[in-house]
N, C-alpha and C positions, 0 to 999 in steps of 0.2 A: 504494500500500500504506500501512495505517496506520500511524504512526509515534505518537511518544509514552513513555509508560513501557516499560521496557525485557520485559515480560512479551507487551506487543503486538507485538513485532518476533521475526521467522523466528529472525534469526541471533541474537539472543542464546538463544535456546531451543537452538538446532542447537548451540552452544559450549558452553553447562551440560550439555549429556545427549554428545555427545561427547566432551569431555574431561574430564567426569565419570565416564564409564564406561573412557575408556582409563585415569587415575589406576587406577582399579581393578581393571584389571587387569595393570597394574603391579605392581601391590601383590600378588595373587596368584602374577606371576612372581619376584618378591622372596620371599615366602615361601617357594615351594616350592623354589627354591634352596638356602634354608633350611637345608628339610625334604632336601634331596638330599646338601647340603655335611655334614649330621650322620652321615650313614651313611658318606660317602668317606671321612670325617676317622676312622672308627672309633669312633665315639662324643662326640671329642673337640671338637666344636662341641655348642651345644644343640640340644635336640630341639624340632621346631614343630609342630602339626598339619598335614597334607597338604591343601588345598585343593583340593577338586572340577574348580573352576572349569577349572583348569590341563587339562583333556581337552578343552574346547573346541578347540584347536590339534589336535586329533587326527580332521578330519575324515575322511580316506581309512577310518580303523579304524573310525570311527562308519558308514561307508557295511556295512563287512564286518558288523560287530554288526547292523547292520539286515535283511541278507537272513538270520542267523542268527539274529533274533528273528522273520522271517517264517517261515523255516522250521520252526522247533522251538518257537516257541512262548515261551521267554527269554529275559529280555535277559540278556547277559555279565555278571558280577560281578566280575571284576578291575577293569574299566572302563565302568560302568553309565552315568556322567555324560558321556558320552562321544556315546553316543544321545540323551541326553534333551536337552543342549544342539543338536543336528543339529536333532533332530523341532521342540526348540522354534523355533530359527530358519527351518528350512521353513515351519513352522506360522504365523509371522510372516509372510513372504512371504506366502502363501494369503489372510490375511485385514487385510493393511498393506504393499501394497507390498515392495520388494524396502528393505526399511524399513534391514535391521540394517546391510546395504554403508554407506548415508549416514546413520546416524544412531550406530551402536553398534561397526562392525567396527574395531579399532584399527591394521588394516593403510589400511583408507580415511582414515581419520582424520590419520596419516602421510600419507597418498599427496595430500588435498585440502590441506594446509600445504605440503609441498614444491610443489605447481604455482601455488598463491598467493603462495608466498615469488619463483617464476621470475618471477611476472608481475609479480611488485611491483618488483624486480630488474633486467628485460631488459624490461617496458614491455608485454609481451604475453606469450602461452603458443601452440606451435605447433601446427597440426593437418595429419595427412598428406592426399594428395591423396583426396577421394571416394572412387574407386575403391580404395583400397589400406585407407581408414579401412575397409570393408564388408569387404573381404578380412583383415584383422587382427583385426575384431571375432568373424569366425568363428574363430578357433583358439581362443579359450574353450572354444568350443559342443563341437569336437573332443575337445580334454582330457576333457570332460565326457562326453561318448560313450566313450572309449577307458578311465573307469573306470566306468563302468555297464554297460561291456561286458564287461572282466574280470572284475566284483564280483558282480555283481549279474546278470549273464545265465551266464558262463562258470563260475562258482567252482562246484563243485559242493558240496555241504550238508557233507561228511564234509572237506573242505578247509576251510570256515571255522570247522569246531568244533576244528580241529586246530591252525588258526593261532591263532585265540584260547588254546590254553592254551599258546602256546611262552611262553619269557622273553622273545624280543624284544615280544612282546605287553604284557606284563607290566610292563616298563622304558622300550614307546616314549614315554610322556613324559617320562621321563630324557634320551632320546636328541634327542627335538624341545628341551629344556632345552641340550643341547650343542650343537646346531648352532645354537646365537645363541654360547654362549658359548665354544666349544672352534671358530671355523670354520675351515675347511681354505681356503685362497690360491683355489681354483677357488669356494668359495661367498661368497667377499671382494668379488671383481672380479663376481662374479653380481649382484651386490645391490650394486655402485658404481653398476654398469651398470642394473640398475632408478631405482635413486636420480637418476641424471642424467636418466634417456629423464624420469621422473615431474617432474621440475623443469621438462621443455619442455613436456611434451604433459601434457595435466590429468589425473588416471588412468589413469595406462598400465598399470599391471598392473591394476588393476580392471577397466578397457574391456576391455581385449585379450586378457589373460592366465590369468582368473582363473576356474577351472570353476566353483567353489563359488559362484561370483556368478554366474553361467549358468543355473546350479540351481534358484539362487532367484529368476533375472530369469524363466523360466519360470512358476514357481509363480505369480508376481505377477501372470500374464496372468490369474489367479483374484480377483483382490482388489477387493474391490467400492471402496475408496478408491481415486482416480484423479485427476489433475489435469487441469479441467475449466474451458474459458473459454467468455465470453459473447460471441458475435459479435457482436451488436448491440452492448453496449456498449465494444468493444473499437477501438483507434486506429489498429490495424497500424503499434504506433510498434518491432517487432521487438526491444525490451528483453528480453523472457523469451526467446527464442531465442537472444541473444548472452550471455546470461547461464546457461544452461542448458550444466552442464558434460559433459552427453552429448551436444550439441551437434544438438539436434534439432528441428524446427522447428514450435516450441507454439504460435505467434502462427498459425499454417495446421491446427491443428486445434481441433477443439471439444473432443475427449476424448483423451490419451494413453494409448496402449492398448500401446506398446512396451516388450519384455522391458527395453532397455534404462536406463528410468526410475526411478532409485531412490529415488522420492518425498523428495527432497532441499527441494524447497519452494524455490530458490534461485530459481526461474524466477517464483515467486510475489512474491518479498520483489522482487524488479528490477521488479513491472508497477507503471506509476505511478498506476495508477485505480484505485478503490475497488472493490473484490470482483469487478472482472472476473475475475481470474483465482485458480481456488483449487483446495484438497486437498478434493473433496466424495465424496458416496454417492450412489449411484442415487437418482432420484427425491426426494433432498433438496434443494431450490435455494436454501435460506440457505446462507449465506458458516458456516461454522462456528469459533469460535474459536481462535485461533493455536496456543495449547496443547494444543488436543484433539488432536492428531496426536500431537507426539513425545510426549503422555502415554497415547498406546493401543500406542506403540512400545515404552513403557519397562514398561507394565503387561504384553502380552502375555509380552516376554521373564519378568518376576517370574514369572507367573501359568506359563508353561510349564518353568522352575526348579523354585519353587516346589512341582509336581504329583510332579516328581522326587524329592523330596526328604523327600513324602509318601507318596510310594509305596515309599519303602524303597530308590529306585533311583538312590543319590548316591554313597553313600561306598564306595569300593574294599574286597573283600574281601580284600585285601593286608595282612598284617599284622606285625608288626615284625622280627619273625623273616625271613621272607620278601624285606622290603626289606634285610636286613643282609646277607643271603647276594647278592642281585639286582644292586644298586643298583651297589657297586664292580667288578661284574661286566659294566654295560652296553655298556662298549665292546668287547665282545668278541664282542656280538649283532648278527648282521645284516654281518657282513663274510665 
């Protein structure tokens, strides 16, 4: 791989868009606490404007919003941005890999630093046996069945226009806001217990756990980007396989075709030969420049925002009255 100015190399690209995009949404969780702490306090903190962004964290309701926009034709207005971030990041998938798991999602972004810090640490990262790694990879796929079955096959049309206008609807990102910040002793030891398995094993909640990633490892079986070697010019010196933290063996295929790949590019930045192995498109056989990828990841995500945002389909019809009655009211929703 080529080496040089710091623009030609994988991982300084993967670190700038990364943890570029987690700062940022830091920064969104910081505000809308904010914006939450002004209403609890009675007025007595100041007031911030409400960030959109913060509905990302609300996928399960963006899945309900979505058979209620199939259904009837609208999307939700309490929580519009709620769909348009889901569709945009499906939408990514389809045409870049299961792109936003490794390049954008701030829970992967945590979860590839904790299994880097184990290895750096304890000397290596563990992987369970074969058989048990196939069998754990399926309870994603489950989860992911078992809310596409509720949602989206079982709810019938007059139940999701009904949930959409409760107040838990209305406050669940107040209430996803408290379970980081108010957690109960049973979601403490939950997420100790993630935090250590992710320090052994490289992605454990991503690999194993995680439907939303399922979702989109499907989608991706759509995505004409794919990470594509040259047999001929290749050494089977197995670097991109042992460096490949899905743990799959790239060095034994011409093309990567599994849900599992989340165009992470790490398998590429480990080959030591010049453009055997890379991120390409059908029928394209140059080697494509290092930053075309996570700059089609960071545009798609803009560009499927962006449509949101134009389309009048961002900002919550929630409005200040609404959250002053709501807001100091959320923990009483949903128990």
């Amino acid at each position: 791989m080529t080496q040089g100015n710091w623009w030609q190399r994988v991982g300084a690209w993967r670190a700038l868009v990364q943890w570029g995009f987690f700062l940022w949404v830091v920064y969104i969780g910081v505000r809308f606490g904010m914006f939450v702490r002004h209403f609890e306090s009675h007025g007595a903190t100041p007031l911030v404007s409400r960030p959109p962004g913060v509905e990302g964290f609300l996928p399960i309701g963006a899945l309900v919003s979505l058979k209620h926009w199939l259904a009837s034709g609208t999307i939700n207005i309490v929580h519009p941005a709620a769909l348009v971030i889901f569709l945009t990041i499906v939408g990514m998938s389809l045409l870049a890999k299961k792109s936003f798991c490794s390049w954008l999602c701030p829970v992967g972004t945590l979860s590839e630093a904790l299994w880097k810090l184990g290895r750096r640490l304890l000397g290596r990262n563990y992987r369970p046996w074969p058989w048990l790694d196939v069998a754990l990879r399926g309870a994603k796929y489950l989860l992911l069945f078992f809310f596409v079955k509720i949602i989206l096959l079982d709810m019938p049309a007059l139940a999701l226009a009904a949930f959409l206008d409760t107040p838990y609807w209305a406050v669940s990102d107040v209430k996803m806001l408290h379970f980081f910040t108010r957690m109960s002793t049973t979601t403490v030891v939950v997420l100790a217990l993630l935090t250590a398995l992710s320090f052994l094993y490289a992605n454990f909640w991503c690999r194993y756990l995680c439907p939303y990633g399922a979702l989109l490892g499907l989608a991706s079986l759509l995505s004409p980007f794919k990470i594509r070697r040259d047999p001929e010019g290749c050494t089977g010196c197995q670097s991109c396989s042992r460096a490949c933290p899905a743990g799959m063996p790239v060095h034994a295929k011409e093309t990567i075709r599994s849900p599992e790949c989340g165009g992470c590019l790490t398998c590429v930045a480990s080959c030591p030969e010049r453009n055997i192995l890379r991120m390409g498109l059908p029928l394209w056989r140059r080697p494509l420049p290092v930053w075309v990828f996570p700059g089609a990841v960071v545009a798609l995500f803009a560009v499927g925002v962006g449509a949101g945002m134009a389309s009048g389909h961002w900002q919550s019809s929630m409005g200040y009255a609404e959250y002053r009655m709501l807001i100091p009211m959320a923990f009483m929703f949903g128990h």
